[in-house]
C-alpha positions in Angstrom: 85.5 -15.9 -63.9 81.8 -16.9 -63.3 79.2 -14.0 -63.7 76.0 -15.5 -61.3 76.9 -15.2 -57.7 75.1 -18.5 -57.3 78.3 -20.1 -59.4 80.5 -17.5 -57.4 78.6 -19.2 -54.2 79.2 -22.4 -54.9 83.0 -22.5 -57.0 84.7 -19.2 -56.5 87.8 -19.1 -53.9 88.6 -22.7 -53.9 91.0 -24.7 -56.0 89.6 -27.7 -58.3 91.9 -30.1 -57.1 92.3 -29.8 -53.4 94.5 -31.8 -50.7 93.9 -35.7 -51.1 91.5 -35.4 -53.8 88.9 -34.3 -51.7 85.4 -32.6 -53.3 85.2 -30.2 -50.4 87.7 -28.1 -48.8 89.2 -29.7 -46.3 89.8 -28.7 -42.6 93.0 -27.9 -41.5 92.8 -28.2 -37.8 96.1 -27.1 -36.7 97.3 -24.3 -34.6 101.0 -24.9 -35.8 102.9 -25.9 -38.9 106.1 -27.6 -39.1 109.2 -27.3 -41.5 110.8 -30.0 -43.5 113.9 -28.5 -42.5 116.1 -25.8 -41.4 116.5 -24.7 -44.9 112.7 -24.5 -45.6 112.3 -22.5 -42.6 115.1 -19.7 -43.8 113.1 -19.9 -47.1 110.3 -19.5 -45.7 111.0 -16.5 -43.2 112.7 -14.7 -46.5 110.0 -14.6 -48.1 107.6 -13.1 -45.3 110.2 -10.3 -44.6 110.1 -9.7 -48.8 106.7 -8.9 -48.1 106.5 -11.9 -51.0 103.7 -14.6 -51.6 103.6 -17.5 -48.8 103.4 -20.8 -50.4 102.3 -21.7 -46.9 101.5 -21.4 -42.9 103.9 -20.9 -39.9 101.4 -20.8 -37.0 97.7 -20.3 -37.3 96.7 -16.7 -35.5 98.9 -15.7 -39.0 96.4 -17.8 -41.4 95.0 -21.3 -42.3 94.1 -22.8 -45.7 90.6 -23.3 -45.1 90.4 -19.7 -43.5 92.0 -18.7 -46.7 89.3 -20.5 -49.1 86.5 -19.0 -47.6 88.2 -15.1 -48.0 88.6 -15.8 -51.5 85.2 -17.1 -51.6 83.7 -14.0 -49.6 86.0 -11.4 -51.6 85.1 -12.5 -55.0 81.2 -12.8 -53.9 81.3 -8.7 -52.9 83.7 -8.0 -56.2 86.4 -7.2 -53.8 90.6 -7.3 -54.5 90.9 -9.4 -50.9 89.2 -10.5 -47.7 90.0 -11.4 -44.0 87.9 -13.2 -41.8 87.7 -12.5 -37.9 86.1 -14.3 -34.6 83.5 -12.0 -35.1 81.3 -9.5 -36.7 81.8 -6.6 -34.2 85.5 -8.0 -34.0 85.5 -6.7 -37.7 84.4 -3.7 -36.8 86.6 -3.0 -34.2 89.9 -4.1 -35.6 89.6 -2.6 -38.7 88.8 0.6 -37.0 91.3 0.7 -34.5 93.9 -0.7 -37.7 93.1 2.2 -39.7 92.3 5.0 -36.9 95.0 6.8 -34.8 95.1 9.1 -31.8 94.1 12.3 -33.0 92.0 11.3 -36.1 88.0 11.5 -36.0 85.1 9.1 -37.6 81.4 10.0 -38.1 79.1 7.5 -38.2 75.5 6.9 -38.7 73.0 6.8 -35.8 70.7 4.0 -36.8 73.8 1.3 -36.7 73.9 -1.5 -34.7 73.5 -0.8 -31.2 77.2 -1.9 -30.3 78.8 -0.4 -33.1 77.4 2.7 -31.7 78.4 1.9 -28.2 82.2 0.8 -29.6 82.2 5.0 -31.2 80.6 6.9 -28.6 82.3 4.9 -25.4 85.7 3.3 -26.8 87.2 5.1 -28.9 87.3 8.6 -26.5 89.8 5.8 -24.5 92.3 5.9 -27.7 92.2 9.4 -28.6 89.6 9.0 -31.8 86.7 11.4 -31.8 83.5 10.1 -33.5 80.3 12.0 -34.2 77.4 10.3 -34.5 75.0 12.2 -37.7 71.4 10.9 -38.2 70.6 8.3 -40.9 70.0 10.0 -44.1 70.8 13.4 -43.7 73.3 14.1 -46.2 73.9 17.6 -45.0 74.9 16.8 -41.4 76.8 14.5 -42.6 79.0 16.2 -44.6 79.0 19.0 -42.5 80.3 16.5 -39.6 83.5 16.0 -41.4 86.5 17.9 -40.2 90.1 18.3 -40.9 90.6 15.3 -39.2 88.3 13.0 -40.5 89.7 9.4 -41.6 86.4 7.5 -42.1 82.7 7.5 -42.7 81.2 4.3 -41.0 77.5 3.2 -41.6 75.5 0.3 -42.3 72.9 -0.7 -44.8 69.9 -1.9 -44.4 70.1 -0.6 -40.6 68.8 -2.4 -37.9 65.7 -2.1 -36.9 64.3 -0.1 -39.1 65.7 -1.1 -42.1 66.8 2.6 -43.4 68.6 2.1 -46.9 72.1 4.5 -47.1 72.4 6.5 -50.8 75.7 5.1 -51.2 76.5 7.5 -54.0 76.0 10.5 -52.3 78.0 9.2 -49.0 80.7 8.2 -51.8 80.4 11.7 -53.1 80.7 13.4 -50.0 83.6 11.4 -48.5 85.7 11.9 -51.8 85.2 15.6 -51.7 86.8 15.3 -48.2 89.8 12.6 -48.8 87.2 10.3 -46.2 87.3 6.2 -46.9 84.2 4.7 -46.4 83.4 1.5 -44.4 80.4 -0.3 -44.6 78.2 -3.3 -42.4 76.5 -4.9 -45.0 74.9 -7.7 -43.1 71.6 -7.4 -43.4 71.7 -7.0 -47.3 74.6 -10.0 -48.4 76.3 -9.4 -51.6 73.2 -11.1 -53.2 71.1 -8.2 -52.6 73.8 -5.4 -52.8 77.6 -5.3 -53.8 78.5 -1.8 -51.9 82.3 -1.8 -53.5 80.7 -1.4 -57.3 79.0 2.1 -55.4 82.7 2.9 -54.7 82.8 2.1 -51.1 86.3 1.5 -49.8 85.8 -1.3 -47.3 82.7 -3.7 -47.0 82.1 -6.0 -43.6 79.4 -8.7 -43.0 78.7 -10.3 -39.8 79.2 -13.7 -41.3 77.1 -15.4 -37.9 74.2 -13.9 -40.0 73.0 -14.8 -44.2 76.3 -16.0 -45.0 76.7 -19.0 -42.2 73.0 -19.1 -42.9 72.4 -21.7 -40.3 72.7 -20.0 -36.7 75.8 -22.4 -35.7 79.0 -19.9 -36.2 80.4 -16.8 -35.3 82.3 -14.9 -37.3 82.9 -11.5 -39.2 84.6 -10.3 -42.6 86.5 -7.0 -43.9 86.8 -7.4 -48.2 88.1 -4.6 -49.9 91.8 -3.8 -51.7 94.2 -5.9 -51.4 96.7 -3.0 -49.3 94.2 -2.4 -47.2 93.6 -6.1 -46.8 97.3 -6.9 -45.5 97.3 -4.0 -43.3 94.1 -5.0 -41.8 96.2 -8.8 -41.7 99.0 -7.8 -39.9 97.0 -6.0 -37.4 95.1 -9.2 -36.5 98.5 -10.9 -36.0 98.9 -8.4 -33.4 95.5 -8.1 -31.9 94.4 -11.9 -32.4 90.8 -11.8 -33.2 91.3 -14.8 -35.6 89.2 -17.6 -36.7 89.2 -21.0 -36.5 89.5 -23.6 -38.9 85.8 -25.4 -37.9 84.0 -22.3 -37.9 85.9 -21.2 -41.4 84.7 -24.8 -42.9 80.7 -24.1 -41.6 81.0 -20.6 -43.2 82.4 -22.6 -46.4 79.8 -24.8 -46.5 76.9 -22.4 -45.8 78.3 -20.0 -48.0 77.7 -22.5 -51.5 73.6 -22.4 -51.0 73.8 -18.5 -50.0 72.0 -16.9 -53.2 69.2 -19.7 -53.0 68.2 -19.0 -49.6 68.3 -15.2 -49.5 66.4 -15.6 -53.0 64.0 -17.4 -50.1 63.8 -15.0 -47.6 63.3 -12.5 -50.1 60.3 -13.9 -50.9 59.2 -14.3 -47.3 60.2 -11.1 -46.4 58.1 -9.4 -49.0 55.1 -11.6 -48.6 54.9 -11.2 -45.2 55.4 -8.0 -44.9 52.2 -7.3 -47.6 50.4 -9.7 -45.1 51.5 -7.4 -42.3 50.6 -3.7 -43.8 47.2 -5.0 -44.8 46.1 -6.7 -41.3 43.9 -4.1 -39.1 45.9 -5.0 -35.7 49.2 -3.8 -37.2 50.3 0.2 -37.1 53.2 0.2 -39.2 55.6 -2.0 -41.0 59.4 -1.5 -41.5 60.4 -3.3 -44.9 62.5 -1.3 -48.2 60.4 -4.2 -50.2 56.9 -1.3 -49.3 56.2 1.6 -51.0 55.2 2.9 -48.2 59.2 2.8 -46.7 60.9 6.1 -46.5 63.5 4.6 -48.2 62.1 2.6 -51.0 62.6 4.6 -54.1 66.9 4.4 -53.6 65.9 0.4 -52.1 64.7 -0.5 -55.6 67.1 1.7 -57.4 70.0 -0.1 -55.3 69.4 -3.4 -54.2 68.2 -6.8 -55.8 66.3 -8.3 -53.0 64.8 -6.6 -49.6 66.1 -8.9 -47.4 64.1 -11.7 -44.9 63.8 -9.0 -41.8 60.7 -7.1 -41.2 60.2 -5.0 -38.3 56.8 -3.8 -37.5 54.4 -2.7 -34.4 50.9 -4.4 -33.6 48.1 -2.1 -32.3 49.0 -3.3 -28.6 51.4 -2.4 -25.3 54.7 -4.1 -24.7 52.5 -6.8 -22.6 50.1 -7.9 -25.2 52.9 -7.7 -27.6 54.8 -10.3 -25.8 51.8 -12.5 -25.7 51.4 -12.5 -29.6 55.4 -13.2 -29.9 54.7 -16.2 -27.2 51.6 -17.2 -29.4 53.7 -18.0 -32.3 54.5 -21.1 -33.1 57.2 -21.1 -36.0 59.9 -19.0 -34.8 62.0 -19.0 -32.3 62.7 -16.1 -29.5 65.8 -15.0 -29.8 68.4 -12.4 -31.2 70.6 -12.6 -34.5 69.0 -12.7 -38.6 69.8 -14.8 -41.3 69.6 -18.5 -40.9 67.0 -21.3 -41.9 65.1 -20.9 -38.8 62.8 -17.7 -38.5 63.7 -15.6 -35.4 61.5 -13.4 -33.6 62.2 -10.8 -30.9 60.6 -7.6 -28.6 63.7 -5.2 -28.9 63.0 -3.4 -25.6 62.9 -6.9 -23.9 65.9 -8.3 -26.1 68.8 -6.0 -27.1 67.8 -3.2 -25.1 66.5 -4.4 -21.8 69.1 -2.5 -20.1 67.5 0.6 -21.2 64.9 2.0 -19.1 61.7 3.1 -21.3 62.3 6.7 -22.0 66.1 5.9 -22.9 64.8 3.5 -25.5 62.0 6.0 -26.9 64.7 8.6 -27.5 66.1 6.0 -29.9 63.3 5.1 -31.6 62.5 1.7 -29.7 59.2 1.1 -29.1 57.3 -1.1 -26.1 55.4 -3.2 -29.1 58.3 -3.1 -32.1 59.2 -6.1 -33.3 61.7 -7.6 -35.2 61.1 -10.6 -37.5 63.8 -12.8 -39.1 62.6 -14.7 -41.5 64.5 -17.8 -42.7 63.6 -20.4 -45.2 60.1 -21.9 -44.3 56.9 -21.6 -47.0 55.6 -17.9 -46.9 52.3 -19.6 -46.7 53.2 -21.1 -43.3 54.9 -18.1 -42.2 51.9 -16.1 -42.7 49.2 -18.9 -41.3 51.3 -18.7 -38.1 51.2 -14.7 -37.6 47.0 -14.7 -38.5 46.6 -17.1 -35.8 48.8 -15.5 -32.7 47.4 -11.9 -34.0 43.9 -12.9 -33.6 45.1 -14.0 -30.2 45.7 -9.9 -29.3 
């Protein structure tokens, strides 16, 4: 119905006329719902077991209307049949994997995804009988030779985190129909206003919606859009496994949700900006960013995407010390983990999301003393870049 995703944003998955006449969607804080009557009940229970419509709720790990407003919302925004929002982003991840996985079946997956996707493959899933292989990013060869008899699913993510490595979605496509493979997709760090993966023919499409879509670092919560059959198997599932989410958190996401394409339109321009500041200052080696020409991936970054994101990753000509001091110099951000909200975040991966690691486990992954991550959120570029001249001249 409307063709800008800033409409789509804004109008798509919610009724005009909503309960008591309310503009915005309203929450429906409940965990239970109660019957009229014996009779409404019976109909009721009919026409679940019909696999029919449900004209409404019976008990709220099975669905709530706000819950329901913002998966119409989210579907419609990635040009998906259907969507179903979870406590989580890795909770997405996880059900939908173990939903659609069974003992005996095998997934290969990308080795530049999210540190506890990776973890959830290589460490979890040998429990239930699933094999995973792990295949580097952008080797389209190991990839496909990866896949087996066996093989249910191709799982990757795109931009990946840190180094924002951009996935030829075509030629996974390609290669997973040649072998009767679905694909599933994290598509966090790009938001469907940067990149629509299910118009590339990917099968399923998740978000971490704690990131861009909340926008405003105060929810958790994850999504799985895709087709509709998929979509109810994936619902019944979380019946069973209960990774639902609640009807506050549902109404943030709803709210965030209607000024998503004007502030990643934002931190697109931040992102860019600063990381042109960033390649052209003498105390920095190298910058991470698809927005460069000088990123691997930035040919098939511009041929896929509209916008290069608000995270840019780069390393400062100094030791994991001095690169601490020029985090702790900076006076915009704040230290901490997570992307995507108003607030620019900064972090030191090796002191952040892999502390645990000792230094020559985080080199063999590509984690670097003085890498850092930079999530940009809404502030003037010119600010933004003002603040890293003076903490670098600090170093």
């Amino acid at each position: 119905m409307y063709k800008s995703i800033s409409t789509q944003a804004v109008h798509a998955g919610e009724n005009k006329v909503k309960p008591y006449h309310a503009l915005t969607m309203p929450i429906v804080q409940t965990s239970t719902y109660a019957f009229e009557d014996t009779a409404a009940l019976i109909e009721h229970m009919q026409r679940k077991e019909d696999k029919l419509p449900l004209e409404r709720d019976e008990y709220g790990r099975y669905g709530n209307p706000t819950q329901r407003a913002v998966e119409r919302k989210l579907a419609a925004l990635d040009g998906g049949e259907d969507g179903l929002l979870y406590a989580s982003g890795m909770c997405a991840i996880t059900s939908t994997i173990l939903a659609l996985l069974s003992a005996g079946d095998h997934i290969v997956f990308t080795d530049d995804c999210y540190r506890r996707t990776r973890e959830f493959c290589l460490t979890y899933l040998k429990r239930y009988g699933i094999e995973a292989t792990m295949v580097p990013m952008g080797d389209y060869a190991a990839l496909e030779a990866a896949i087996k008899d066996n093989t249910r699913m191709i799982f990757s993510e795109t931009p990946t985190n840190p180094y924002m490595r951009i996935l030829d979605l075509e030629q996974v496509v390609a290669v997973a129909r040649r072998h009767g493979v679905k694909v599933f997709l994290d598509s966090t760090f790009a938001t469907p206003c940067n990149l629509r993966p299910l118009e590339f023919g990917v099968d399923l499409v998740t978000h971490s919606v704690t990131k861009y879509l909340g926008g405003h670092n105060d929810l958790l919560g994850g999504v799985v859009i895709g087709p509709a059959g998929t979509i109810a198997r994936l619902k019944e599932a979380q019946g069973v496994l209960g990774g639902v989410p609640d009807a506050h958190n549902a109404y943030l996401l709803l709210r965030g949700l209607k000024t998503l394409a004007v502030r990643v339109a934002k931190q697109n321009e931040n992102g860019l900006r600063v990381a042109q500041y960033l390649e052209s200052h003498p105390k920095i080696r190298c910058v991470y960013y698809p927005g460069l020409p000088s990123h691997p991936d930035h040919a098939l970054a511009a041929q896929q995407m509209a916008g290069y994101g608000g995270v840019v990753s780069f390393e400062p000509e100094a030791d994991l010390e001095k690169t601490s001091a020029f985090i702790d110099a900076m006076r915009i951000p704040y230290i901490g983990p997570s992307l995507g909200g108003v607030e620019s975040i900064i972090e030191q991966p090796a002191l952040m999301s892999h502390f645990t690691l000792d230094k020559k486990e985080r080199l063999a992954i590509g984690i670097k003393d003085e890498l850092v991550r930079y999530a940009l959120g809404i502030e003037d570029a010119d600010d933004l870049i003002a603040d890293l001249e003076q903490a670098l001249a600090k170093i």
